[in-house]
N, C-alpha and C positions, 0 to 999 in steps of 0.2 A: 486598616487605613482610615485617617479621617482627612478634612480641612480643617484648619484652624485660623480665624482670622482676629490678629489678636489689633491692640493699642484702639477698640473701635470708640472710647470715647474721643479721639480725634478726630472723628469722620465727621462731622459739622465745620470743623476745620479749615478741614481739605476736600469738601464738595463730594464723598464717598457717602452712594447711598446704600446702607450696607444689606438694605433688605434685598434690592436688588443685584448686587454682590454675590447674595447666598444663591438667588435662584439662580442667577448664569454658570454659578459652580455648579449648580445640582441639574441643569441640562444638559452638560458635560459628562459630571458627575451621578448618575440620578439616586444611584443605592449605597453613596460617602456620606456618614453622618457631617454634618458642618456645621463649628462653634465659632460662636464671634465674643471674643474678652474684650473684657478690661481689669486690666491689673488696679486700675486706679479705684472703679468703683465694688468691682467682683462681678460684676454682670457677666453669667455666663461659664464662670470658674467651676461652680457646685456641677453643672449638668455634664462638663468638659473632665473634670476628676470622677464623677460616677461615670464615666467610661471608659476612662481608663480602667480605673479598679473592676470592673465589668471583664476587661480583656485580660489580665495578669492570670494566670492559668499556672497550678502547679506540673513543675514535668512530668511524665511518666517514666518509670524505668521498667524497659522490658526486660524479660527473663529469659534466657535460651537456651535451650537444655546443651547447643553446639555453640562453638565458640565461634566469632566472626573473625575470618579472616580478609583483611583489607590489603591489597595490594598496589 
């Protein structure tokens, strides 16, 4: 799980202080990574895409020597 707080080159805008934004998520939140974009300038993209690719895990397939029966 993360936050994501995106469009934040708007926050000048709209009076959104986004530093303050992160911590009130993160006293909530305290152990949710939280990224703040912008698609316009990229701020935030690169450290937001290395965690994702971080989380993508390939699957495991177990073996069983007994077949699973599901009912």
């Amino acid at each position: 799980d993360c936050v994501v707080i995106t469009k934040t080159d708007l926050s000048p805008y709209l009076k959104v202080n986004v530093e303050q934004l992160k911590a009130n998520i993160r006293q909530i939140c305290p152990n949710v990574p939280v990224f703040a974009l912008s698609a316009e300038t990229g701020d935030g993209l690169p450290d937001w895409l290395d965690w994702i690719q971080n989380q993508l895990t390939t699957p495991v397939i177990s073996r069983r020597d007994e077949p699973v029966i599901v009912s």
